[in-house]
C-alpha positions in Angstrom: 176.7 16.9 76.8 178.5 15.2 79.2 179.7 11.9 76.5 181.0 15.4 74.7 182.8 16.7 77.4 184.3 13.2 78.3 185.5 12.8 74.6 187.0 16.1 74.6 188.9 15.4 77.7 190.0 12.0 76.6 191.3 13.9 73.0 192.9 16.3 75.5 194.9 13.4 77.3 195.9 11.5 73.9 197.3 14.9 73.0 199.1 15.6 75.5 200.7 12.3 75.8 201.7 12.8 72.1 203.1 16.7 72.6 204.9 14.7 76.2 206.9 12.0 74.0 207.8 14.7 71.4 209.2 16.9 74.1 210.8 14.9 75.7 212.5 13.5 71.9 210.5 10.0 72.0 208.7 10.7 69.3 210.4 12.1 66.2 210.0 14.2 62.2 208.6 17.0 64.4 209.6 20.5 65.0 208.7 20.0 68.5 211.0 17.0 69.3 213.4 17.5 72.0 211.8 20.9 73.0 211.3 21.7 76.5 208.4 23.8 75.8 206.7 20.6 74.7 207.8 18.3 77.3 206.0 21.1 80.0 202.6 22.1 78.1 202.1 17.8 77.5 201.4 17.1 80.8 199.6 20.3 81.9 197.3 19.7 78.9 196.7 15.6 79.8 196.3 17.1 83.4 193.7 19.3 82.4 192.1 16.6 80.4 192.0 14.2 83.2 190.0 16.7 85.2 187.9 17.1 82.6 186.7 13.9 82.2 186.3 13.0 85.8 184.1 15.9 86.4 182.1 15.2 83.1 181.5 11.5 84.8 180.7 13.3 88.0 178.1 16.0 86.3 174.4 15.1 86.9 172.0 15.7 83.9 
């Protein structure tokens, strides 16, 4: 459970590293470059991920 939660936190920060750069118009051919929206949710999702994974590392099983 927790290599599951760590992957799904790592997916989470790779994501929103992707949505950040597209917000913020680093990365282009998206609908989302250049959006704020983007450029706010990116790093609140990596954030999120982050946590995620240091409190899968943390979890006793």
């Amino acid at each position: 459970m927790r290599a599951l939660l760590v992957a799904l936190g790592v997916l989470m920060v790779l994501a929103g590293a992707v949505w950040t750069g597209q917000g913020l118009g680093y990365i282009g051919g998206s609908p989302m470059t250049d959006q704020t929206t983007w450029a706010i949710i990116g790093p609140l999702v990596a954030g999120l991920g982050v946590a995620l994974v240091v409190t899968a590392a943390r979890r006793r099983e």
